[in-house]
C-alpha positions as CSV (number, residue, x, y, z in Angstrom):
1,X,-7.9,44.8,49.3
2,X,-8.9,45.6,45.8
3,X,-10.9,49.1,44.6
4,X,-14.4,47.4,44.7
5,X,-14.1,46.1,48.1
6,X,-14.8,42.8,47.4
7,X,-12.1,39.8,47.3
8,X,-11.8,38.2,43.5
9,X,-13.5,34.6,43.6
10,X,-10.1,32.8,42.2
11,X,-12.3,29.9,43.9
12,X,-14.2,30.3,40.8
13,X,-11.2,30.8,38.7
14,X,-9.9,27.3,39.5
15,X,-13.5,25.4,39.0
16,X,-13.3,26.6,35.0
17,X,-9.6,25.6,35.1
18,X,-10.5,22.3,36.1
19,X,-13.3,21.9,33.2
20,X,-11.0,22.9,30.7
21,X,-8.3,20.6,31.7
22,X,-11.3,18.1,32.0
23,X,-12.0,19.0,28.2
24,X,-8.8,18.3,27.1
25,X,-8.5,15.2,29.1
26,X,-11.8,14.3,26.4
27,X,-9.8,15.5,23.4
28,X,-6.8,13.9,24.3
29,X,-8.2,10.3,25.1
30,X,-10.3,10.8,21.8
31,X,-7.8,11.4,19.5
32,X,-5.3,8.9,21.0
33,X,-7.8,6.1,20.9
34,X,-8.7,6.8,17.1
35,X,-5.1,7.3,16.1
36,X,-3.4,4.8,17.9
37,X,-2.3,2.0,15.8
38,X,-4.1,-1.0,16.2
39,X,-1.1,-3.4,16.1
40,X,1.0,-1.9,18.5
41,X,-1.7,-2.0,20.7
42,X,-2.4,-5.9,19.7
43,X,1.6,-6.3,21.1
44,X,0.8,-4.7,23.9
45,X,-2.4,-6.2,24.5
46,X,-0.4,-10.2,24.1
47,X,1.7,-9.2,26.6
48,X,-1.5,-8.6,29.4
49,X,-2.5,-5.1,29.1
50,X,-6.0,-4.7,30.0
51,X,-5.9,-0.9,28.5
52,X,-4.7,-1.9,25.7
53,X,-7.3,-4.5,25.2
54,X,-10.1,-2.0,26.1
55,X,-8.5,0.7,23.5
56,X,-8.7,-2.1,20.5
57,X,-12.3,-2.6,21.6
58,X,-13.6,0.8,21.7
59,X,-11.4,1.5,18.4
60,X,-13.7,-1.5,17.0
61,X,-17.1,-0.1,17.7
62,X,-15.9,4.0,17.6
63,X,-19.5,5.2,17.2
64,X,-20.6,4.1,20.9
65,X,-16.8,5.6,21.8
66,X,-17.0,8.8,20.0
67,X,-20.6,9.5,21.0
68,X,-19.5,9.4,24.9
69,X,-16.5,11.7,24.5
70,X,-18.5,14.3,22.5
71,X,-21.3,13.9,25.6
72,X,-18.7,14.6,27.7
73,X,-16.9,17.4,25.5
74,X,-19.8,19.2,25.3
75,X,-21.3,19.0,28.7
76,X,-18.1,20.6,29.7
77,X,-17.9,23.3,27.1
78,X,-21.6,24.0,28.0
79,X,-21.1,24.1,32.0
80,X,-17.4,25.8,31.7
81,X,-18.9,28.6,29.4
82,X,-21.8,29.2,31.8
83,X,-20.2,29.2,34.6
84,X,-17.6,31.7,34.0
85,X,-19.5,34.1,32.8
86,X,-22.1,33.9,35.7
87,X,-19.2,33.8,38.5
88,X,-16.5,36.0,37.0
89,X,-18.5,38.3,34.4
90,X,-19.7,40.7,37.0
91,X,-16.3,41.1,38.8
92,X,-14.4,41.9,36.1
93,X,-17.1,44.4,35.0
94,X,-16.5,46.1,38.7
95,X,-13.1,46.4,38.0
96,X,-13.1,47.5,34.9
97,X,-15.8,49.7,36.4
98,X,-13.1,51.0,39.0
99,X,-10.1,52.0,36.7
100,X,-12.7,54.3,34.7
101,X,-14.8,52.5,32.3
102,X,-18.3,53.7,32.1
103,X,-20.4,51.4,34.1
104,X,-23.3,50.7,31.8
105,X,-20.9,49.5,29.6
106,X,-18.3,47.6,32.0
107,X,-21.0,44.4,33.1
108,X,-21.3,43.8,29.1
109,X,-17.5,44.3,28.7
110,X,-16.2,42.3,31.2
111,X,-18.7,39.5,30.0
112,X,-17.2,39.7,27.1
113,X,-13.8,39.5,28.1
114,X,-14.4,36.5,30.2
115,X,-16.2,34.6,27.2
116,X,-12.9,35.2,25.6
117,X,-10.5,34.3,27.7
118,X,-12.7,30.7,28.4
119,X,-12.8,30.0,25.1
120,X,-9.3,31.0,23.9
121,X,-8.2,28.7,27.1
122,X,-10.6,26.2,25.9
123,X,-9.4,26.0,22.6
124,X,-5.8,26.0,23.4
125,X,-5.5,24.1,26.4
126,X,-8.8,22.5,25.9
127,X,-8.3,21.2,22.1
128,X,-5.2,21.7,20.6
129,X,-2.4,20.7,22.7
130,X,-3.9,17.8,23.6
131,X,-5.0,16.6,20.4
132,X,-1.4,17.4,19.7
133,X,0.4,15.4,22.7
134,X,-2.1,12.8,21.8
135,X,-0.8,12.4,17.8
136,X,2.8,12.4,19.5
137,X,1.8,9.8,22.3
138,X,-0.7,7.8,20.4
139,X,-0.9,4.1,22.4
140,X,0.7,5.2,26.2
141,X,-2.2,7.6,26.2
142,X,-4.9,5.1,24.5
143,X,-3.9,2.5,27.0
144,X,-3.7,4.5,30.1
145,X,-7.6,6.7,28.9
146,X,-9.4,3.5,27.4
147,X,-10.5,1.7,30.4
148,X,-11.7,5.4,32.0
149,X,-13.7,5.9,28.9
150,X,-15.4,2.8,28.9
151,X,-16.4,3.0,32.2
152,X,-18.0,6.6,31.5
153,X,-19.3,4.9,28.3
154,X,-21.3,2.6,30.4
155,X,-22.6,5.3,32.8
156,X,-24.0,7.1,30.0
157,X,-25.1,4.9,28.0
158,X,-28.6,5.3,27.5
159,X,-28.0,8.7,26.1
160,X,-25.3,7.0,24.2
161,X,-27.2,4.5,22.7
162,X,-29.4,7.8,21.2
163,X,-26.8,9.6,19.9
164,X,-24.8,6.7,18.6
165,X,-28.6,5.4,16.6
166,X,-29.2,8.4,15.4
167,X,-25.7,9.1,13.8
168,X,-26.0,5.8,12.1
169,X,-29.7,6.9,11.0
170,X,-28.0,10.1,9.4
171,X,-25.1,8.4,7.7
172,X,-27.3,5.5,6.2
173,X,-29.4,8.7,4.5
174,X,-26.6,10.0,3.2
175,X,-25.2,7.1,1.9
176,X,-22.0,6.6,4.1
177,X,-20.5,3.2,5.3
178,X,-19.4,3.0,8.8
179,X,-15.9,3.6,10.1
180,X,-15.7,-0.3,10.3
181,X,-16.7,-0.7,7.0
182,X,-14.2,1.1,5.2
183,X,-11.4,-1.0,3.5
184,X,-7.2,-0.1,3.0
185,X,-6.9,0.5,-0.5
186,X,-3.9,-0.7,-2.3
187,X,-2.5,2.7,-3.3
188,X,-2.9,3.6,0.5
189,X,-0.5,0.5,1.0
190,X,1.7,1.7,-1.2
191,X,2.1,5.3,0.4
192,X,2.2,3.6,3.9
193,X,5.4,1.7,2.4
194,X,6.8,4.9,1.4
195,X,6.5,6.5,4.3
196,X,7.8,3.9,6.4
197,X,10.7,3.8,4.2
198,X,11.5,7.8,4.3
199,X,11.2,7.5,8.1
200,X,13.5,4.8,8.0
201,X,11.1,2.0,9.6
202,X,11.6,-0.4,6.7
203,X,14.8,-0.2,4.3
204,X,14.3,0.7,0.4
205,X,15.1,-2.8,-0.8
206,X,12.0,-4.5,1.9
207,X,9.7,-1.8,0.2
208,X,10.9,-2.6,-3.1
209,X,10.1,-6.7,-2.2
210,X,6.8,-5.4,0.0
211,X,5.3,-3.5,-3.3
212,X,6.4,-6.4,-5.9
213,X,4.2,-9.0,-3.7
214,X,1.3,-6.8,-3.5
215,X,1.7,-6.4,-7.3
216,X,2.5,-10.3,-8.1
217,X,-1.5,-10.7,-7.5
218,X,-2.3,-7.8,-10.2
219,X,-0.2,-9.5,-13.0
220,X,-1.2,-12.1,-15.3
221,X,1.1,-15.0,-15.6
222,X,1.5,-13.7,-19.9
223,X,3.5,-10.9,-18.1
224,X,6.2,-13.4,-16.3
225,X,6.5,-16.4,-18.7
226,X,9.8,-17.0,-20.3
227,X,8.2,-16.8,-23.9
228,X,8.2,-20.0,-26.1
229,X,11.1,-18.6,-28.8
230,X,13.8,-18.8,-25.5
231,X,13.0,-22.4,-24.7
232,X,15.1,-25.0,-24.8
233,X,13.4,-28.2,-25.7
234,X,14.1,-31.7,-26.1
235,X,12.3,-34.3,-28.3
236,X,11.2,-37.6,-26.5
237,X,12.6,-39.6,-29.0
238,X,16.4,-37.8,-28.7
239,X,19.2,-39.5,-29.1
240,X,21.5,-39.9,-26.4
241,X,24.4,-37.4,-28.8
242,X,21.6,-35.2,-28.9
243,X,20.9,-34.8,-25.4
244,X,24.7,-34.5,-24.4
245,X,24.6,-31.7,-27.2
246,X,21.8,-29.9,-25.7
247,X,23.2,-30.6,-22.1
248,X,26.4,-28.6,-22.7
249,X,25.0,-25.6,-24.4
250,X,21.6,-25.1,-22.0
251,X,21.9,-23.2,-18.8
252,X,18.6,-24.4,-17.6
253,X,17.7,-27.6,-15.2
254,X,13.9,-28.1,-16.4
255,X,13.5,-28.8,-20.1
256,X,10.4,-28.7,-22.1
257,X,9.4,-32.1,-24.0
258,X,8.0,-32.1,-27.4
259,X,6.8,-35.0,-29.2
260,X,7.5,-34.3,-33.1
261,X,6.4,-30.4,-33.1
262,X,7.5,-27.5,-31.0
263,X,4.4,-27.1,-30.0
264,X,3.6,-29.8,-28.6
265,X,4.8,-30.2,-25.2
266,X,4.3,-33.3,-23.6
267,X,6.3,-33.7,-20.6
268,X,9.3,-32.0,-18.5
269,X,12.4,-33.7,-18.0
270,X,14.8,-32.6,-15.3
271,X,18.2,-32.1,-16.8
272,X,19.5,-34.2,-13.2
273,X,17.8,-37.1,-14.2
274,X,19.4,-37.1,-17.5
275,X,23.0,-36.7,-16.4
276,X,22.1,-39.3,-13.8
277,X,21.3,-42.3,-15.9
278,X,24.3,-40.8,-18.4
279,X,26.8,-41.0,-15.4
280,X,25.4,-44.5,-14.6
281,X,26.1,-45.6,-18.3
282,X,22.5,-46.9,-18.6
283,X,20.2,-46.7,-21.9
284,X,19.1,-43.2,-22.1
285,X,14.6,-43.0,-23.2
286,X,13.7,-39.3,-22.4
287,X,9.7,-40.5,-22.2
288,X,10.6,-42.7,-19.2
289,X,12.6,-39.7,-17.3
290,X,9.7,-36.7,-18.2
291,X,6.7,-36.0,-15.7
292,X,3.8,-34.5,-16.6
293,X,3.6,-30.8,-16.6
294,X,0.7,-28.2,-15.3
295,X,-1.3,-26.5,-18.0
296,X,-1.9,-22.6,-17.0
297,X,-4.0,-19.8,-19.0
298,X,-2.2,-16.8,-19.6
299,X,-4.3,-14.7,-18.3
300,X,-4.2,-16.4,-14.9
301,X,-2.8,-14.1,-12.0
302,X,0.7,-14.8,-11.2
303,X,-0.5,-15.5,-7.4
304,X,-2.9,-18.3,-8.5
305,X,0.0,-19.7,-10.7
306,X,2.4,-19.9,-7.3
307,X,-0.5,-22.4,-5.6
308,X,-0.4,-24.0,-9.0
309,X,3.5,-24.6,-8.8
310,X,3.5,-25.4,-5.6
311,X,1.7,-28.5,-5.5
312,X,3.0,-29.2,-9.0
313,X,5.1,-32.8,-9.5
314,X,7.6,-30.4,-11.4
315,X,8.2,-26.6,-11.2
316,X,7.4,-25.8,-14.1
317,X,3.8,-25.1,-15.9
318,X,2.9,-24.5,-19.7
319,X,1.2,-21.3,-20.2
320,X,-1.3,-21.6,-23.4
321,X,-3.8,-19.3,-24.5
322,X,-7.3,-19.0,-25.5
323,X,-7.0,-20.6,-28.5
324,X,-4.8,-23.6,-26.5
325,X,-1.6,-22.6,-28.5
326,X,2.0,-22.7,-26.3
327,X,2.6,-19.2,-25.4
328,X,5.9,-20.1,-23.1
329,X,6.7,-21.4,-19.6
330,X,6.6,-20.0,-16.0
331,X,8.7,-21.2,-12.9
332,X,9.1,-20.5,-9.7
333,X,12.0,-18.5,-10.9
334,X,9.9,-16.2,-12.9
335,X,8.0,-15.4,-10.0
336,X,10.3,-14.6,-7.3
337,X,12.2,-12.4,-9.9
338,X,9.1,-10.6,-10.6
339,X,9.3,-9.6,-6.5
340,X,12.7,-9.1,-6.1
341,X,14.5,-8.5,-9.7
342,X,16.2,-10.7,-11.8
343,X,19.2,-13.0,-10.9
344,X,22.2,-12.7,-12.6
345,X,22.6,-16.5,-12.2
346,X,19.1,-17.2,-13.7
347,X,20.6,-15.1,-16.7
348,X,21.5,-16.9,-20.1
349,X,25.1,-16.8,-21.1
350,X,25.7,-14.2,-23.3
351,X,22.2,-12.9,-23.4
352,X,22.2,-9.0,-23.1
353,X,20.4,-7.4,-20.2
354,X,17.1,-5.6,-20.4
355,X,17.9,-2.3,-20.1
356,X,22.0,-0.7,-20.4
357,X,22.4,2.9,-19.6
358,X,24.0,5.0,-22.1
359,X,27.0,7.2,-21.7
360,X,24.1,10.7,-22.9
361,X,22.0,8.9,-20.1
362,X,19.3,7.4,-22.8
363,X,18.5,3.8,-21.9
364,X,18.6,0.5,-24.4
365,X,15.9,-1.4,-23.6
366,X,14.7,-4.6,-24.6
367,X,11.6,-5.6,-26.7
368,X,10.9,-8.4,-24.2
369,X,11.0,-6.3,-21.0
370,X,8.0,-6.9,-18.6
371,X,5.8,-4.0,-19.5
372,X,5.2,-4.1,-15.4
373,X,8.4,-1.9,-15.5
374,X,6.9,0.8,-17.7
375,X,5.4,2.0,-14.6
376,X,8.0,1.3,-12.3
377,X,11.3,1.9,-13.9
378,X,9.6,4.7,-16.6
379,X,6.7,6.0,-15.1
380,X,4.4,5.5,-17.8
381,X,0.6,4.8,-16.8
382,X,-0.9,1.1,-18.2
383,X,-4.3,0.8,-18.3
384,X,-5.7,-2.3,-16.1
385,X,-7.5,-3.7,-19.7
386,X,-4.0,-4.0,-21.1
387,X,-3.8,-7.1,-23.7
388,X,-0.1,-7.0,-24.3
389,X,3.2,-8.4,-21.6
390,X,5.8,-6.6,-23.0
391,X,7.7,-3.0,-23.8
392,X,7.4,-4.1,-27.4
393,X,3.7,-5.0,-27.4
394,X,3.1,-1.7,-25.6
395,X,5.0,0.0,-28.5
396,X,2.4,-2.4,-31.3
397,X,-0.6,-0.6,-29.0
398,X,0.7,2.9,-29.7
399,X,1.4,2.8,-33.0
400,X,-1.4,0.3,-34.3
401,X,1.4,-1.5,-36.8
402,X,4.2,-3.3,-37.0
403,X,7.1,-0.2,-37.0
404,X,10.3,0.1,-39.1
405,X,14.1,1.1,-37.3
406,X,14.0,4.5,-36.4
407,X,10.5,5.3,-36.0
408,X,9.3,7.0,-32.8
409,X,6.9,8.9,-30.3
410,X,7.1,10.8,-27.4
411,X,4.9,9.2,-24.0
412,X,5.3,10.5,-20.4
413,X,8.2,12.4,-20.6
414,X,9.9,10.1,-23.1
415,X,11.1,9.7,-26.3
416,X,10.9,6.0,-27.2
417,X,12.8,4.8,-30.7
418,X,12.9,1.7,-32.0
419,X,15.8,1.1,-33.3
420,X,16.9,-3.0,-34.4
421,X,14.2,-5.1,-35.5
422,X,14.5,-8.6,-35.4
423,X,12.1,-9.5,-38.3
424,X,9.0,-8.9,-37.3
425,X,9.8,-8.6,-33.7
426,X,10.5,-5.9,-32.0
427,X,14.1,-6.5,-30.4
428,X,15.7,-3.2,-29.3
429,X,14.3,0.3,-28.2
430,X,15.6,3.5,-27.2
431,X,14.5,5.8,-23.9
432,X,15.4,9.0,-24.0
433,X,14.1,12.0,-21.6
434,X,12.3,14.9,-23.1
435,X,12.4,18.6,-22.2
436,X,8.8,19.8,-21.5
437,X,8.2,21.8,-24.8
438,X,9.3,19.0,-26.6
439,X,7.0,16.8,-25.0
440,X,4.1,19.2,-25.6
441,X,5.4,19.3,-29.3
442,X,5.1,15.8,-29.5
């Protein structure tokens, strides 16, 4: 028997108990159903789950979703409140009356303290861990809640259908898009890669190929070319002493056809077909052997110059620019190296690589490096306007003129020298990191 006489209504006790489970059954299935991923639950929903079917519907139209969880999430906040401080206010006060506090103040008190202890339960049992289970268990619990939720969606959904309208009213004025509007930017992309690599989902070298495809689209086909000086190109009207010349010192299999001028390509030959009717011990005529190649801007995006290639008679396209000058050559080659890195085997004999590292750690890097890897390999921020394909054009756009050896300027963090010039090209420059002062000096 207590002080007051009068037995504690634990009755009670367990009715606001319920409603704050109840509450957090609402957080839980709320959370779980806008976090869940969507193609886990598309797996899941191929191999014959209904819930998981309901979950990807109600993740497709949230507004209707989310306006029937906060009906029911604040329904029982409103009752669970109420309620306990109607049935359990006024015995607490009693017995706070009973172990001395003054009893005009112990109704108010124990009030109080009820309010409290709901809404500290409320919040923690109510909100928080199960918005936390539900981050940990995002699908199970969006499977097993969705088809609950659309039932109570449907029971309610007059008073949804008000709520949801007038949300929509509210974001239009304030010149929001929808949930279902808004797009994955490329940027998020990339930091989804990265995490998926740091929690080991995908490997480093499937991020580095991942990223390199979503940038092939960004580059223009200027940027991948193998530049016009590098060719090796064959007249139509060779000899056949000539083409055995130009077949033992040429590493490639697709050779450029010029009729007279360097810069007029007419044709590709393949360098198969030549040794073919050489082995045969027929009359050699390059015109008969070469096929007509694709003509590509160089501004064209390297994706658009893959379609291009593809249905190409020979893998290989001219690359001219505005003016409809030869500005080089792109393959399939120069594409799938621009994804995953060059091939050694794609290499010319004896050409030097694009960047060596120094024993002081400074870098020599080639004038002809893509200028893509200023950003990747350096760091260094291009604008998106960029005219120029290369490190060594980037280097004319800094300095505004043609440079001399041993001129240089400090960007991002690095000190960048040129250091041999090939003529009037640019052939070999020099990274070398910076301390911060002398980076702010520069």
């Amino acid at each position: 028997m207590n002080p007051t006489g009068a037995p504690f209504p634990w009755s009670d006790v367990l009715i606001i108990v319920g409603l704050i489970l109840l509450n957090g059954l609402f957080s839980m299935s709320e959370l779980a159903i806008v976090s869940a991923r969507p193609a886990r639950l598309k797996i899941a929903a191929e191999r014959g789950s209904r819930g998981a079917r309901c979950a990807l519907a109600l993740a497709d139209n949230p507004g209707k979703f989310l306006s029937t969880v906060q009906i029911g999430i604040t329904l029982v906040g409103i009752i669970a409140g109420a309620y306990s401080g109607a049935s359990l206010g006024g015995p607490v006060g009693e017995r706070l009356a009973a172990v001395g506090l003054p009893a005009r103040y112990a109704d108010d008190v124990g009030f109080a303290l009820v309010i409290a202890a709901t809404t500290y339960l409320s919040l923690v049992v109510g909100e928080l861990v199960p918005k936390q289970v539900a981050l940990r268990l995002a699908e199970p619990i969006a499977i097993i809640a969705a088809q609950p939720m659309r039932v109570l969606s449907r029971v309610t959904a007059p008073l949804v259908w008000l709520l949801d309208g007038s949300s929509i009213l509210l974001m239009k004025l304030i010149g929001l898009r929808s949930a279902s509007e808004q797009e994955v930017t490329e940027e998020e992309l990339h930091m989804m890669f990265a995490e998926a690599t740091r929690s080991g989902v995908i490997e480093e070298d499937e991020r580095a190929i991942m990223t390199g495809i979503m940038r092939l689209a960004d580059r223009p086909v200027r940027e991948l070319m193998t530049p016009r000086t590098e060719l090796d190109t064959i007249d139509r009207r060779a000899t056949e002493v000539e083409v055995r010349a130009l077949l033992k010192e040429s590493p490639h299999s697709l050779w450029p056809v010029t009729d007279g001028a360097p810069d007029r390509i007419v044709g590709v030959v393949k360098a198969k077909d030549v040794l073919s009717v050489l082995l045969a011990g027929k009359r050699l005529q390059v015109a008969r052997l070469m096929k007509k190649a694709e003509i590509v801007p160089d501004q064209l995006d390297a994706m658009d110059a893959l379609r291009i290639l593809q249905n190409a008679d020979v893998a290989m396209a001219m690359v001219h620019d505005e003016y409809g000058h030869l500005e080089g050559v792109v393959t399939p080659a120069d594409l799938l190296a621009a994804i995953v890195g060059d091939f050694a085997s794609y290499q010319d004999e004896g050409a030097d690589p694009m960047i060596v590292t120094r024993e002081d750690g400074s870098l020599l890097v080639s004038g002809a490096l893509p200028a893509d890897a200023l950003v990747s390999r350096f760091g260094i921020a291009l604008p998106d306007d960029r005219d120029f394909a290369t490190v060594a054009g980037f280097v004319l756009s800094v300095l505004k003129r043609l440079p001399a050896e041993g001129e240089h300027f400090v960007e991002r963090g690095w000190r960048i020298e040129v250091v041999d010039m090939d003529g009037r090209k640019i052939d070999k420059l020099l990274f070398a990191r910076v301390e911060p002062e002398a980076t702010d000096a520069g």
